[in-house]
Every structure is written in C-alpha cells, then in structure tokens.
mmCIF file of the N, C-alpha and C atoms, coordinates in Angstrom:
data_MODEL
# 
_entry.id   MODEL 
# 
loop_
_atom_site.group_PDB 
_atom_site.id 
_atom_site.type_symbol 
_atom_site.label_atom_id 
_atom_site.label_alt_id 
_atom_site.label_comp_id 
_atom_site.label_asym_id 
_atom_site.label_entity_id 
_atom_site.label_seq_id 
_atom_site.pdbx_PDB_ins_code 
_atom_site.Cartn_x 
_atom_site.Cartn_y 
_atom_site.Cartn_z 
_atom_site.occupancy 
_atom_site.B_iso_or_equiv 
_atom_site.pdbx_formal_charge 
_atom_site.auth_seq_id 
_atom_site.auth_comp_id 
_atom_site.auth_asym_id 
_atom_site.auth_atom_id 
_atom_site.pdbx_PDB_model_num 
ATOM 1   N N  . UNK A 1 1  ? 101.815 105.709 139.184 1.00 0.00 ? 1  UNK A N  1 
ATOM 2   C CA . UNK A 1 1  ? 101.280 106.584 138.153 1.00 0.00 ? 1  UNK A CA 1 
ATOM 3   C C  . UNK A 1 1  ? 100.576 105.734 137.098 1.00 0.00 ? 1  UNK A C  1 
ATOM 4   N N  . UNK A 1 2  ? 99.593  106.401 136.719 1.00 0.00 ? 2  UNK A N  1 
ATOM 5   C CA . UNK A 1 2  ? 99.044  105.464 135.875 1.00 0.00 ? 2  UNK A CA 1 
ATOM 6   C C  . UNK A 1 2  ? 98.767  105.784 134.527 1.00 0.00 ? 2  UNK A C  1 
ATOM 7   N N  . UNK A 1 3  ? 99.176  105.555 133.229 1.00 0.00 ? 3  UNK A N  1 
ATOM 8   C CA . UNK A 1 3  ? 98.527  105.380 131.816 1.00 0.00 ? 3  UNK A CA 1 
ATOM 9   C C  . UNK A 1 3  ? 97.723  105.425 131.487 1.00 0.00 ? 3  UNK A C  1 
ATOM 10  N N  . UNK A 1 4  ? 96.604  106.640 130.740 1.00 0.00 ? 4  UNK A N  1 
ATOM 11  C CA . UNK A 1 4  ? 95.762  106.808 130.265 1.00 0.00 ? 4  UNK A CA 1 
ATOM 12  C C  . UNK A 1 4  ? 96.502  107.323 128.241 1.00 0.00 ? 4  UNK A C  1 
ATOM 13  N N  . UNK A 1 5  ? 96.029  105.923 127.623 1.00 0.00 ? 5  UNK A N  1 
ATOM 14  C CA . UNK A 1 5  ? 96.347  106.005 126.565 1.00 0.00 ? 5  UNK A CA 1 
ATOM 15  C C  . UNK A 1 5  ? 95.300  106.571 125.132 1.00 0.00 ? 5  UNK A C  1 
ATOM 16  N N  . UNK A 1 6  ? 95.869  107.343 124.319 1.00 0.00 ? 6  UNK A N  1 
ATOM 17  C CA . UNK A 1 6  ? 94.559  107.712 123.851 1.00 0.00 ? 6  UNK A CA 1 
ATOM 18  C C  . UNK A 1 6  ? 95.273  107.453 122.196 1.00 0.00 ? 6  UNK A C  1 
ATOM 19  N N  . UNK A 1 7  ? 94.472  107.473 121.444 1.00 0.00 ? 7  UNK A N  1 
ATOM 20  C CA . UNK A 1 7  ? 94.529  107.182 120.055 1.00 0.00 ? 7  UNK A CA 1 
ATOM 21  C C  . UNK A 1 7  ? 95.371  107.774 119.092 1.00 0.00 ? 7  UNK A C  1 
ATOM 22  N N  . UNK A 1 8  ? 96.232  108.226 118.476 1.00 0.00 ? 8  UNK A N  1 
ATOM 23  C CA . UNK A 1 8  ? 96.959  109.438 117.412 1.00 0.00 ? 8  UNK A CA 1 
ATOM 24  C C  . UNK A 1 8  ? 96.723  108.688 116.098 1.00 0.00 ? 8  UNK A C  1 
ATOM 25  N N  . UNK A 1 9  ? 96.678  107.464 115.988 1.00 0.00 ? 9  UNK A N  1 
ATOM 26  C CA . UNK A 1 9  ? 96.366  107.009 114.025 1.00 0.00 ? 9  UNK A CA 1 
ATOM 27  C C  . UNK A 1 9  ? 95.985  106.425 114.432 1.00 0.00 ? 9  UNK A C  1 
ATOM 28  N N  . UNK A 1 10 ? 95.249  105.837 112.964 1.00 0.00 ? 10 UNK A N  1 
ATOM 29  C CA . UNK A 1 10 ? 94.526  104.321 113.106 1.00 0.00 ? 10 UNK A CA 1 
ATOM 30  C C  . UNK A 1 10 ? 94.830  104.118 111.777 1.00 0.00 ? 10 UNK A C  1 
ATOM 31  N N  . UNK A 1 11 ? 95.479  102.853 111.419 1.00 0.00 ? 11 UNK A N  1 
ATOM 32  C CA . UNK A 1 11 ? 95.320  102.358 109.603 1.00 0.00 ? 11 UNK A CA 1 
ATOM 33  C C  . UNK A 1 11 ? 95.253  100.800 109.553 1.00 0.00 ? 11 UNK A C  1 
ATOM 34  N N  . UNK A 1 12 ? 95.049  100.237 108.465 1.00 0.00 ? 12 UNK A N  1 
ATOM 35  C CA . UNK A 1 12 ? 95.184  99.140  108.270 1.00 0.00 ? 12 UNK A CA 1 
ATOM 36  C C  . UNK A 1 12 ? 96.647  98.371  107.700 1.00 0.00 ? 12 UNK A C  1 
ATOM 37  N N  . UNK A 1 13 ? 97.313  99.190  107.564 1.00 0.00 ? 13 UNK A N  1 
ATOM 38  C CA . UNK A 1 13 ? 98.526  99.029  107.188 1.00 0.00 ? 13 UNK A CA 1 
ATOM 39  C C  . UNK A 1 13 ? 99.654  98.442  108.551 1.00 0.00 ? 13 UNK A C  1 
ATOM 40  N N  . UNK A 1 14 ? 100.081 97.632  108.898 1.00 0.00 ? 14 UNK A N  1 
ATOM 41  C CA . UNK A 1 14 ? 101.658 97.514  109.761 1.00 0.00 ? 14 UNK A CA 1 
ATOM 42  C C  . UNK A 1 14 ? 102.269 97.804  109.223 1.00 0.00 ? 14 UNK A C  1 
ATOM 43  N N  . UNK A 1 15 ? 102.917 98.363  108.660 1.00 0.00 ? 15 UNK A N  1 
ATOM 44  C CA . UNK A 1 15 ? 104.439 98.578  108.325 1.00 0.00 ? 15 UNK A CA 1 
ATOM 45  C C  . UNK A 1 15 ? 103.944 100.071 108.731 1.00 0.00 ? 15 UNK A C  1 
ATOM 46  N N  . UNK A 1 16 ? 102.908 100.676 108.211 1.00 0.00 ? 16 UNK A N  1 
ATOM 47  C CA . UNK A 1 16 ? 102.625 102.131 108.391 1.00 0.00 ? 16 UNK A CA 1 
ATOM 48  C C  . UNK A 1 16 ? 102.660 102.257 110.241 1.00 0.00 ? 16 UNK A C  1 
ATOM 49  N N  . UNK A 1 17 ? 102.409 101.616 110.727 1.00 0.00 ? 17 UNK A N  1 
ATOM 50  C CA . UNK A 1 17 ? 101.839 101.606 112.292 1.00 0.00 ? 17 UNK A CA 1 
ATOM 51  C C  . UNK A 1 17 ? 103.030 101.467 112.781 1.00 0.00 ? 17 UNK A C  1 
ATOM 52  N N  . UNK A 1 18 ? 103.863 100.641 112.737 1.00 0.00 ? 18 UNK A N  1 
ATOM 53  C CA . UNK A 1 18 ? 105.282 100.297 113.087 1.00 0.00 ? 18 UNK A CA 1 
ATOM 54  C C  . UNK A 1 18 ? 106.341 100.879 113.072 1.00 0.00 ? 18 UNK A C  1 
ATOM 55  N N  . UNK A 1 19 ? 106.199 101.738 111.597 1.00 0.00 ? 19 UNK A N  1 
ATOM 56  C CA . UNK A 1 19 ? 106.755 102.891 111.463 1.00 0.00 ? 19 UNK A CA 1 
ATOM 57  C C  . UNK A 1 19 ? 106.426 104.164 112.190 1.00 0.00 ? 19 UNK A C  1 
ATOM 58  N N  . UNK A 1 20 ? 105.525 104.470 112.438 1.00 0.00 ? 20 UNK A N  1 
ATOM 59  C CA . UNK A 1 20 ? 104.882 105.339 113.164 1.00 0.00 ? 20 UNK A CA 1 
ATOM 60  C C  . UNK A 1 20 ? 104.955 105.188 114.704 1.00 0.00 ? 20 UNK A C  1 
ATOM 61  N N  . UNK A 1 21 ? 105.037 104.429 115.151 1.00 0.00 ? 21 UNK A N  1 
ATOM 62  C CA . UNK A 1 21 ? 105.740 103.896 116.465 1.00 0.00 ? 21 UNK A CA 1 
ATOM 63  C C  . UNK A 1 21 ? 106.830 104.050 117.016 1.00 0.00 ? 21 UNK A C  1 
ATOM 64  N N  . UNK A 1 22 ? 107.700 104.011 115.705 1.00 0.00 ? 22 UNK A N  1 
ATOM 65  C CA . UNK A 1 22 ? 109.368 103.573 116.094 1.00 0.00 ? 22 UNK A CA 1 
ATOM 66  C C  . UNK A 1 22 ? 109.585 105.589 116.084 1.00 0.00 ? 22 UNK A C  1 
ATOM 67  N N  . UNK A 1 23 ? 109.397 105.711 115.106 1.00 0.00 ? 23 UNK A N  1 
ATOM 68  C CA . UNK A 1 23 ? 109.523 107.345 115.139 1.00 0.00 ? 23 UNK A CA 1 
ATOM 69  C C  . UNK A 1 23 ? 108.824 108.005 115.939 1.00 0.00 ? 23 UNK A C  1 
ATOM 70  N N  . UNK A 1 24 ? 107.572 107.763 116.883 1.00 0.00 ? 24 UNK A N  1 
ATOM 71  C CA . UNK A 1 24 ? 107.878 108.381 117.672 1.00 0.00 ? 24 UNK A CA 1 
ATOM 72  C C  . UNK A 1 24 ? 108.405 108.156 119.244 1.00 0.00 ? 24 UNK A C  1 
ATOM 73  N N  . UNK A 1 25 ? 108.620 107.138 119.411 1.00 0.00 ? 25 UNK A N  1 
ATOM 74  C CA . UNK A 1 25 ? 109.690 106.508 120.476 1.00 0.00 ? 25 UNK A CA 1 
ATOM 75  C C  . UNK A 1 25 ? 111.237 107.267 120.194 1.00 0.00 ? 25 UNK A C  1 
ATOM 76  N N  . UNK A 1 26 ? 111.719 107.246 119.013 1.00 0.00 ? 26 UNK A N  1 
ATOM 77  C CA . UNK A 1 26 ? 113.331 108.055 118.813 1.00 0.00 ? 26 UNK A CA 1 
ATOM 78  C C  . UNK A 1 26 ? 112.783 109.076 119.063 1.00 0.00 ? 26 UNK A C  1 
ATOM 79  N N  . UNK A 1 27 ? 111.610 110.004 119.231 1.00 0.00 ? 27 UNK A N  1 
ATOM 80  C CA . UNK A 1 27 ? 111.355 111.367 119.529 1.00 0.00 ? 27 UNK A CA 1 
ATOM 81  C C  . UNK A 1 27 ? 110.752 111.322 120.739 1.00 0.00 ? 27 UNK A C  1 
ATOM 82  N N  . UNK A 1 28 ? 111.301 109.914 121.742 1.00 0.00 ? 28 UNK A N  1 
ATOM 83  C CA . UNK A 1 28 ? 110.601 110.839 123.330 1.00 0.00 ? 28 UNK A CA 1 
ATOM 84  C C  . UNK A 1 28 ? 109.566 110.981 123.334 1.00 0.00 ? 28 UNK A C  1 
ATOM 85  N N  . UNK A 1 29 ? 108.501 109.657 122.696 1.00 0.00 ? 29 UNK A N  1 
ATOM 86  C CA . UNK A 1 29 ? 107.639 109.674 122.778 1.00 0.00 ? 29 UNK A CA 1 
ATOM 87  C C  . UNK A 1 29 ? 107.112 108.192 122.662 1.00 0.00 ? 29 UNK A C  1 
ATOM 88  N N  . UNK A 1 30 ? 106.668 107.919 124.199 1.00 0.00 ? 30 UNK A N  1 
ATOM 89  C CA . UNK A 1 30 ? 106.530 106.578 124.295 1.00 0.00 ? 30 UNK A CA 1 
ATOM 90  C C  . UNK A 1 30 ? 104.963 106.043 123.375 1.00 0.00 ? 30 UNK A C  1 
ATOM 91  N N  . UNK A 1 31 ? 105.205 104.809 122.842 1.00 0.00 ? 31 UNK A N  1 
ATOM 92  C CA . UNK A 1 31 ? 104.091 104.636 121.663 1.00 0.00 ? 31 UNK A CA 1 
ATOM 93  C C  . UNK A 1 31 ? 103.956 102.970 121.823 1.00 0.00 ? 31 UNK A C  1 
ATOM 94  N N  . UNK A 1 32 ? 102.793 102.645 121.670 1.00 0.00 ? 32 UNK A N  1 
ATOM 95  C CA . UNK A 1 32 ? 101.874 100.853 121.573 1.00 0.00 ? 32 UNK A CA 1 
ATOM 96  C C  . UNK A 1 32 ? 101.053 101.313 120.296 1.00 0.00 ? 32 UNK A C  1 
ATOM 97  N N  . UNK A 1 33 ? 101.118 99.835  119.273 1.00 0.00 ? 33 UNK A N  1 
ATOM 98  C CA . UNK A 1 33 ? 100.356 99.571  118.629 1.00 0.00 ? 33 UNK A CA 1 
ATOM 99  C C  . UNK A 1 33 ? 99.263  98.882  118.928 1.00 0.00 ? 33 UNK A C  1 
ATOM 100 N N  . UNK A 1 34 ? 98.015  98.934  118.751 1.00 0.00 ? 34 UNK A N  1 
ATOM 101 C CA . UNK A 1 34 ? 96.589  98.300  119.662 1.00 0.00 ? 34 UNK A CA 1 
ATOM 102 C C  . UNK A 1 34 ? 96.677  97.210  117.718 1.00 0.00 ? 34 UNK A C  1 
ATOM 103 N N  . UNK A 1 35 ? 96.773  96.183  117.523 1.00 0.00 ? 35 UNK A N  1 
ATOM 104 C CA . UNK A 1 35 ? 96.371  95.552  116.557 1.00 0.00 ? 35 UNK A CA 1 
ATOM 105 C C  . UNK A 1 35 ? 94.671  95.111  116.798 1.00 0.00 ? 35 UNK A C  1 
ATOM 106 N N  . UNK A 1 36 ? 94.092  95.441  115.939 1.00 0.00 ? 36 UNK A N  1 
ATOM 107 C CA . UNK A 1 36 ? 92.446  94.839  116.090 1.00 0.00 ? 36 UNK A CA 1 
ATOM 108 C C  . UNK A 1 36 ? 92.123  94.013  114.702 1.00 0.00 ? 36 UNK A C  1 
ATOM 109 N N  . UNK A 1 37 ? 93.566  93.464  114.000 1.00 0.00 ? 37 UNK A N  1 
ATOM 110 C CA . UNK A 1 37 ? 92.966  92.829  112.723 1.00 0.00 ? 37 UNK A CA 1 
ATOM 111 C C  . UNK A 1 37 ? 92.776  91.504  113.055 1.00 0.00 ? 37 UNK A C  1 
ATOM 112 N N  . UNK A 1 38 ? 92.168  90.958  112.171 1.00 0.00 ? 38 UNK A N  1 
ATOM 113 C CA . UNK A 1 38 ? 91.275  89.494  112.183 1.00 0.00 ? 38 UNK A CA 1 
ATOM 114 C C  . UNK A 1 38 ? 92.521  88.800  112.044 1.00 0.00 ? 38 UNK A C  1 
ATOM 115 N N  . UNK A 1 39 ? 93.109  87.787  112.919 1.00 0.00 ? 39 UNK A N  1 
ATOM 116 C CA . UNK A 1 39 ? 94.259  87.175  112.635 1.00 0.00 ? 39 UNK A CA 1 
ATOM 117 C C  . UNK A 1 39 ? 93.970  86.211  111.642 1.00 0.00 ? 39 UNK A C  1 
ATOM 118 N N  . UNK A 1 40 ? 93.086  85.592  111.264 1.00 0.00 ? 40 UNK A N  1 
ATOM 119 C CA . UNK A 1 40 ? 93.301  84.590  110.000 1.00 0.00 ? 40 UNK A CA 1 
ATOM 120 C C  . UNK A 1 40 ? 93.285  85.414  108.804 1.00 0.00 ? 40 UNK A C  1 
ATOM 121 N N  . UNK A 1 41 ? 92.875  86.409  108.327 1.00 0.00 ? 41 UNK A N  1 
ATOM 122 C CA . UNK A 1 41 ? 93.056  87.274  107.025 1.00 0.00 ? 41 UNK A CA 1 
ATOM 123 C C  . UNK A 1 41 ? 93.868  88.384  107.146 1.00 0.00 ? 41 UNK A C  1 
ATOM 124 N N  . UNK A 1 42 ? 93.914  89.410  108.190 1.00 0.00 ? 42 UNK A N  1 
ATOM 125 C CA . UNK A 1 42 ? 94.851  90.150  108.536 1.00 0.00 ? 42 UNK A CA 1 
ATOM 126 C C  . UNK A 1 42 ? 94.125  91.926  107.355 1.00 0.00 ? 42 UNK A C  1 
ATOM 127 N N  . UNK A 1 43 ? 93.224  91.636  106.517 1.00 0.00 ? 43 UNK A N  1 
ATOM 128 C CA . UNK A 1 43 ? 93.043  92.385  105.876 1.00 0.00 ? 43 UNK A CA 1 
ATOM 129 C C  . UNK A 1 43 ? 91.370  92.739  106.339 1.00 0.00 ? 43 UNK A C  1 
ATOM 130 N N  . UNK A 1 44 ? 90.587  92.022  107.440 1.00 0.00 ? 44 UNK A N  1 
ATOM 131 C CA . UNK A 1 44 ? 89.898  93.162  107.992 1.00 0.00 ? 44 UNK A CA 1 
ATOM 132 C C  . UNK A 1 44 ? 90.109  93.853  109.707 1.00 0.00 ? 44 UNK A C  1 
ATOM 133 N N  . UNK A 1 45 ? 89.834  94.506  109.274 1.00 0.00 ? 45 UNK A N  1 
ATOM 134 C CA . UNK A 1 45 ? 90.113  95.290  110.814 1.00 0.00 ? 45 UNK A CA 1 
ATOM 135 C C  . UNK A 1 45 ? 91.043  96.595  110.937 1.00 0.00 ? 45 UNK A C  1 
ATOM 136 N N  . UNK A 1 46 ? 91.994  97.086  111.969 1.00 0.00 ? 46 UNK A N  1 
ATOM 137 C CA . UNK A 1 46 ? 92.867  98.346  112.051 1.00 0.00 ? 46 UNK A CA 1 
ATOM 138 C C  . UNK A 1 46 ? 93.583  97.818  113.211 1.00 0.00 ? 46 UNK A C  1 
ATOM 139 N N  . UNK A 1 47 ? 94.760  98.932  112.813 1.00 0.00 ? 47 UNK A N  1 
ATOM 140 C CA . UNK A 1 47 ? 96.120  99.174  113.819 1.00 0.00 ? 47 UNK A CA 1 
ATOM 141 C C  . UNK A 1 47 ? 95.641  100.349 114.290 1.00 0.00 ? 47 UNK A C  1 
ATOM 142 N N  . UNK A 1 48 ? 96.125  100.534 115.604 1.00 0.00 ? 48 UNK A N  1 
ATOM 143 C CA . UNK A 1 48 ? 95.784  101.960 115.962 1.00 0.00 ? 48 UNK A CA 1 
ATOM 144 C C  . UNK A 1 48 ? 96.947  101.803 116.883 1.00 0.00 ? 48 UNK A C  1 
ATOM 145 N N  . UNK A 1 49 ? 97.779  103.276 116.199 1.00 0.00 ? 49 UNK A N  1 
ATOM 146 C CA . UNK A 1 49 ? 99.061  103.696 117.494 1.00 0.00 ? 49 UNK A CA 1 
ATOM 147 C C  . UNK A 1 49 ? 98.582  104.794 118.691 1.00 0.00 ? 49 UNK A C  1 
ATOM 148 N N  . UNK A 1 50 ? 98.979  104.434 119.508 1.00 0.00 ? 50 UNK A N  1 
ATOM 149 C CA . UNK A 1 50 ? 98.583  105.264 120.736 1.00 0.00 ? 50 UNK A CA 1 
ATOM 150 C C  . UNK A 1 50 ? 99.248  105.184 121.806 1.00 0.00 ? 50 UNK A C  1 
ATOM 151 N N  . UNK A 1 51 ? 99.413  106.502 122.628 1.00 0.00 ? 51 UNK A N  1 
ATOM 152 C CA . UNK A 1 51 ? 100.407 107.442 123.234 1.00 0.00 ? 51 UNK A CA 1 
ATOM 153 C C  . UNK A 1 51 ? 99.738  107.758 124.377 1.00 0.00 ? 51 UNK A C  1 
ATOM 154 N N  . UNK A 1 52 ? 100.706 108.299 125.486 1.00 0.00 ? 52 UNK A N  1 
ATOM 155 C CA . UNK A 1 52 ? 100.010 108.839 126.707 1.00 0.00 ? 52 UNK A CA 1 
ATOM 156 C C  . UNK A 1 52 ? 99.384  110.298 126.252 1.00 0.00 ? 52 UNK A C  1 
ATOM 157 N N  . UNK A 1 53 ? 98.082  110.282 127.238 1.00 0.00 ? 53 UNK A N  1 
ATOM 158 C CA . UNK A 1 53 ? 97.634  111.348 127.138 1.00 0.00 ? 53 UNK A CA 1 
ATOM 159 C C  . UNK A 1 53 ? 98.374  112.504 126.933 1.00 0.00 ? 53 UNK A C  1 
ATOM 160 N N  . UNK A 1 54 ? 99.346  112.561 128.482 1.00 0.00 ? 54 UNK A N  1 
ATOM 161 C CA . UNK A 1 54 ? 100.300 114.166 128.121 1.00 0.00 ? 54 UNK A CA 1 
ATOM 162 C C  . UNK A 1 54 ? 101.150 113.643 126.808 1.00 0.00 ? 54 UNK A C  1 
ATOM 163 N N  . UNK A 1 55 ? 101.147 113.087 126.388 1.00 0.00 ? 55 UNK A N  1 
ATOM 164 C CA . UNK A 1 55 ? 102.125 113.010 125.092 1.00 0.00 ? 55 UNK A CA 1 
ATOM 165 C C  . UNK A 1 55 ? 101.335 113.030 123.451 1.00 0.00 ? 55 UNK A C  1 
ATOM 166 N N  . UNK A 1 56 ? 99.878  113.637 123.380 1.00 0.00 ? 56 UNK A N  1 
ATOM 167 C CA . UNK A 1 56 ? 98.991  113.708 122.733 1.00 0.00 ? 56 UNK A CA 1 
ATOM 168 C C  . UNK A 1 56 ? 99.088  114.718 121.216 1.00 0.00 ? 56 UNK A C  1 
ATOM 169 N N  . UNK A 1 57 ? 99.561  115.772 122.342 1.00 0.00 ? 57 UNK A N  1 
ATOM 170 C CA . UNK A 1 57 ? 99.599  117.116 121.304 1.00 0.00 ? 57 UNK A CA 1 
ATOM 171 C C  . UNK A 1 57 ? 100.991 117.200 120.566 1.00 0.00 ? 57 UNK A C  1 
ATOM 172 N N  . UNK A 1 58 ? 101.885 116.641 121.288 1.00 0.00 ? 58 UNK A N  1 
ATOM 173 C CA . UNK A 1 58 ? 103.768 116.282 120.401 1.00 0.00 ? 58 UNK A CA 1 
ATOM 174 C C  . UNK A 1 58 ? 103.141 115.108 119.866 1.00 0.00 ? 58 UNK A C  1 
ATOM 175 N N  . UNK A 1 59 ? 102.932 114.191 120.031 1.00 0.00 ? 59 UNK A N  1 
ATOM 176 C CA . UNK A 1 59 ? 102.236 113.127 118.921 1.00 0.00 ? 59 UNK A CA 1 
ATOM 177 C C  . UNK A 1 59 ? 101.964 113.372 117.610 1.00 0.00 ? 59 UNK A C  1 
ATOM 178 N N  . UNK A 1 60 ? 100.344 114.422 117.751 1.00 0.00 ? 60 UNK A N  1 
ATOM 179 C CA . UNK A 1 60 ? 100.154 115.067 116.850 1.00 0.00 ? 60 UNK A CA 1 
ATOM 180 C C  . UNK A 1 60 ? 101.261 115.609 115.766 1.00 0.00 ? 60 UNK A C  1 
ATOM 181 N N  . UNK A 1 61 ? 101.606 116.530 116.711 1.00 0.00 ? 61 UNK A N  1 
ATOM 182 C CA . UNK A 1 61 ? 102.673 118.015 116.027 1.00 0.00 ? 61 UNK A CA 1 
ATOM 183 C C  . UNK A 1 61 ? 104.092 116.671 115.082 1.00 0.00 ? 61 UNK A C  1 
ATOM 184 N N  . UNK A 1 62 ? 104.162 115.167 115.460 1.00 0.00 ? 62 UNK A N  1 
ATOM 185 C CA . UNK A 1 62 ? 105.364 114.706 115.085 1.00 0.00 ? 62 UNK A CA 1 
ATOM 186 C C  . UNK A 1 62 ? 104.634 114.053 113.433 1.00 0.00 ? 62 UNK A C  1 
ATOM 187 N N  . UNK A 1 63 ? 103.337 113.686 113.658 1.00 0.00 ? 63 UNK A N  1 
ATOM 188 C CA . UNK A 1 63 ? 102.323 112.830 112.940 1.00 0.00 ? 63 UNK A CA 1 
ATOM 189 C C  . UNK A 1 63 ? 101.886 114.188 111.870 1.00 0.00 ? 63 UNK A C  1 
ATOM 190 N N  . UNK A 1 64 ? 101.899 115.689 111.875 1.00 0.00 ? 64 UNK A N  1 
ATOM 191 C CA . UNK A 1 64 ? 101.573 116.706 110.752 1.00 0.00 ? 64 UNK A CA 1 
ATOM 192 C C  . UNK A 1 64 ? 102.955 116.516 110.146 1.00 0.00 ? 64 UNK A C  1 
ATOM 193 N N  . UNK A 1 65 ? 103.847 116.533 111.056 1.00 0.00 ? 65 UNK A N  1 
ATOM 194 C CA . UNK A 1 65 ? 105.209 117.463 110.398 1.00 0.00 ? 65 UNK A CA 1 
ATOM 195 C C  . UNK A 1 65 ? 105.953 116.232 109.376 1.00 0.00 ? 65 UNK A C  1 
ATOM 196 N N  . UNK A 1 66 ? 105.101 114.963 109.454 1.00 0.00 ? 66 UNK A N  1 
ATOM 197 C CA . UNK A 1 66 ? 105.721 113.274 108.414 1.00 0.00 ? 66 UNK A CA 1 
ATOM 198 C C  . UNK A 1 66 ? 105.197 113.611 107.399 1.00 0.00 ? 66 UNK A C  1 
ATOM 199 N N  . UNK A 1 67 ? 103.663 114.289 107.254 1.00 0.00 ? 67 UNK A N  1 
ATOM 200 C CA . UNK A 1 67 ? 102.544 114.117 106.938 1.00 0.00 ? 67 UNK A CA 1 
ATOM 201 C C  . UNK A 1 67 ? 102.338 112.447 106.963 1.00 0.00 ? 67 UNK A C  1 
ATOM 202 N N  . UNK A 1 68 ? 102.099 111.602 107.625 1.00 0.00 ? 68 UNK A N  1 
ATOM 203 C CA . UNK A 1 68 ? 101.073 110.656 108.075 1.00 0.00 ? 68 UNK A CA 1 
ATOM 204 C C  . UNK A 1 68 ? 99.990  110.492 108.115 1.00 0.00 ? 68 UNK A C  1 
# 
C-alpha cells in the first residue's frame, strides 16, 4: 500500500509543528513534519505537517476544533 501524503499546516514555528503532530498521532492520526527551513538560520523557510490522504478531512476537523 502506498502513501500519498498531502499538506494540513504549514508554519514557521517547531514547537507549533511538533505540537501539531504529536496531537494528531494521540488522535489516530498518523502525521510527518516536512522541515524546509534553511539549516544555518532556521528563521527562513516553513514546517509543513502532513497526513495521509484518507486521513485529510479528520486532520482538518482535529486542526478547526485546536483552532490552529
């Protein structure tokens, strides 16, 4: 079976991304952070958490109900 992963946030923040990860993994909802920041400054670029496709719309519905 194969993983088609699609996007639910994007911020520049880790702790925000990490957090957002971990919560939705305790909710049965498997989650990767994609890091795209510049490793020598760390302050340009984005985190983006992202989820399996079928796991898109509970993503969502977990990401309104934090407000995130």
């Amino acid at each position: 079976m194969e993983n088609n992963w699609v996007k639910v946030f994007t911020t520049s923040n880790a702790y925000s991304a990490e957090i957002l990860k971990q919560g939705l993994i305790e909710n049965e909802i498997p989650a990767v952070v994609l890091n795209k920041q510049d490793s020598s400054y760390g302050t340009f670029g984005v985190l983006t958490v992202m989820v399996n496709a079928e796991d898109e719309d509970k993503a969502k519905v977990y990401i309104e109900q934090n407000e995130l």
